[in-house]
N, C-alpha and C positions, 0 to 999 in steps of 0.2 A: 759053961760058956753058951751051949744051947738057949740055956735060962736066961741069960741074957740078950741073948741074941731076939726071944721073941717079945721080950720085957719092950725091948728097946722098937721093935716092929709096933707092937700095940700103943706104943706113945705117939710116934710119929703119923700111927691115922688118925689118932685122935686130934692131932692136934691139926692133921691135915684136914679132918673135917670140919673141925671148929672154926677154920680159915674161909672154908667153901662157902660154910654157914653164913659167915659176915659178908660173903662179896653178892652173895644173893639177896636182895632188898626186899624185906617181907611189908606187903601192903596189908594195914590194916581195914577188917571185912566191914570197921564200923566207917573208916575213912572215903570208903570206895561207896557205900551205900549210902552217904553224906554228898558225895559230888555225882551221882545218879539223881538225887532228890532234887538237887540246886540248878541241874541241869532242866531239870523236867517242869522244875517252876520259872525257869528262865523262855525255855520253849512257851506255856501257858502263856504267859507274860507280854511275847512279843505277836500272838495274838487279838492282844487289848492293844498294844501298841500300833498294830495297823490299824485298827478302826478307829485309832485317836489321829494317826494322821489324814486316814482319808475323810475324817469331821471336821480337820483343820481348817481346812480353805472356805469350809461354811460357815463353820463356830468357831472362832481362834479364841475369843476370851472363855465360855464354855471348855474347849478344851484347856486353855492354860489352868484353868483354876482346877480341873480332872489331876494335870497334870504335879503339881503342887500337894495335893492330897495323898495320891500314890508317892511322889517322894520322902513324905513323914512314912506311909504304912512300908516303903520299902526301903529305908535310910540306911540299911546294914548290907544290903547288896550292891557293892559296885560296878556291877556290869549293868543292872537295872538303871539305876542312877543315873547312869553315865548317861542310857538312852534318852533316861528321859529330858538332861539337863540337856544334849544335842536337840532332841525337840523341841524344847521350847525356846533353843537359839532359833533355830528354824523358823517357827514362828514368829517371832519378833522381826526377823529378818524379811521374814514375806510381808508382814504390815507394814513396814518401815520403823520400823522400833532398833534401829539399827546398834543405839549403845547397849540396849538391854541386853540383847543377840549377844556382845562383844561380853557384858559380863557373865552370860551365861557360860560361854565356851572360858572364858577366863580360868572357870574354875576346873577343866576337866586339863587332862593331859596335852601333851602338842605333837597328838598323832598328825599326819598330814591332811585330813580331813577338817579335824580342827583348825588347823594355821590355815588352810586354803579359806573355810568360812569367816575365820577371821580379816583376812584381806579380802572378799567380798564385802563386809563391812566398811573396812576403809575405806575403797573407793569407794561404796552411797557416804557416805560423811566427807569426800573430795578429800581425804587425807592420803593421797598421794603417796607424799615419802614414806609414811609408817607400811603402808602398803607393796612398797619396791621394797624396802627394807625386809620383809618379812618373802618375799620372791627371793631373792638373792641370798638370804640366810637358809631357806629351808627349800624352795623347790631344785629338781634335780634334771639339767638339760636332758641326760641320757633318758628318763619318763619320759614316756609321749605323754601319757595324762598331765604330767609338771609341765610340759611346753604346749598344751593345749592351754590349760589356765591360764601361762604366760603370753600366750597370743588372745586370750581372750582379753588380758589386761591389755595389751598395747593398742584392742580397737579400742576400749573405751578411750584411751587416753588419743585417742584420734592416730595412733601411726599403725595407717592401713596398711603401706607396704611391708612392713618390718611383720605385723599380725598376718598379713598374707602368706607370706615366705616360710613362715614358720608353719604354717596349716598345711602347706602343700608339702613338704618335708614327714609331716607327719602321717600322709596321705600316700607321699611314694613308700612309704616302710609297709607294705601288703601284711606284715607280720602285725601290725595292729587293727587288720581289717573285724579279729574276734574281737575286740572293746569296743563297748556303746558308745564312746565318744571318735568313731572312725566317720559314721554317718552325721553326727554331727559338727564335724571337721569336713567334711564334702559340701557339705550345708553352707557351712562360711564361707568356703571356695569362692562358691556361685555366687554368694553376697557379695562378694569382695571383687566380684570382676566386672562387675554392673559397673555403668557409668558414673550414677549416682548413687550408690550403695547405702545401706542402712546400714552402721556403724551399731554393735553392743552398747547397751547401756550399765550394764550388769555383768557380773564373773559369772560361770558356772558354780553354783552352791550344790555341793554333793551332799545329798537327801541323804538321809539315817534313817530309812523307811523300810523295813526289813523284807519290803515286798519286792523291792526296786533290787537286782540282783547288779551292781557295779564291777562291771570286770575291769579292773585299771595297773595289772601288775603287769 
């Protein structure tokens, strides 16, 4: 009975550890040194990418065509990709190449950076509705950053008090004084209280410029 009693003990750690074994997730050493390497060429990476955009505002076409060549040598990395396809919306966007912009972002995701450039787009092409359309489907009231862009849309669209109202809302929450868009939400203020105020012509387009640190959460 002993005999079995210990028969029956040595099964059950076995089998209890073969249990242990499975719920513990073993990382492979080649997997880990794989996402170090892709990390560290990503870091390089966005090195180039700041002195492609600070060449931009000089050399857009120079840069776009930089930009086009790194996308064939880097076409298997999608975090690269992505930057670089955001770039050259960017681009297009600051020239006035406003459709090209819209097919660039087309083809990435529809982060909210994305959909935000996107409807800056719209409104330079005076496409309005596609523009409310893409506010009301994806910006978020409770975001101070989603109700700044949407006050930035309402000056363009000429409704100062409706973009006022909404600035100064976003201006009593002191809890957004840490985001770079609080001072420039004070900024409209003061614009907006002039007599004859200078109305936005343009949305804010949130730069993918890895230099610019965006605090908008």
């Amino acid at each position: 009975m002993r005999i079995i009693s210990i028969i029956l003990i040595l099964t059950l750690s076995i089998i209890s550890c073969k249990n242990n074994s499975e719920e513990i997730p073993v990382t492979s050493f080649e997997a880990e040194m794989e996402m170090i390497k892709l990390d560290s060429i990503y870091s390089e990476f966005q090195k180039i990418e700041i002195a492609l955009y600070n060449k931009s505002s000089v050399y857009p076409d120079k840069v776009l065509e930089k930009v086009d060549n790194l996308l064939i040598e880097h076409k298997t990395d999608l975090n690269i990709t992505f930057d670089l396809r955001y770039l050259k919306a960017e681009i297009f966007y600051n020239i006035g190449e406003y459709n090209k912009s819209i097919e660039e972002l087309e083809l990435l995701d529809n982060s909210r950076d994305v959909v935000i450039a996107i409807i800056c787009n719209y409104v330079q092409l005076n496409k309005l509705k596609e523009a409310k359309l893409l506010i009301d489907n994806n910006l978020k009231p409770f975001l101070a950053f989603d109700e700044f862009i949407f006050a930035n849309y309402l000056e363009v669209i000429n409704k100062k008090d409706e973009a006022l109202a909404k600035y100064r809302k976003i201006y009593s929450d002191i809890s957004n004084k840490r985001f770079f868009f609080y001072t420039l939400t004070n900024e409209r203020i003061s614009e907006l209280e002039k007599k004859s105020p200078n109305l936005l012509k343009k949305i804010y387009f949130p730069t993918g410029n890895p230099s610019f640190k965006e605090n908008i959460n």
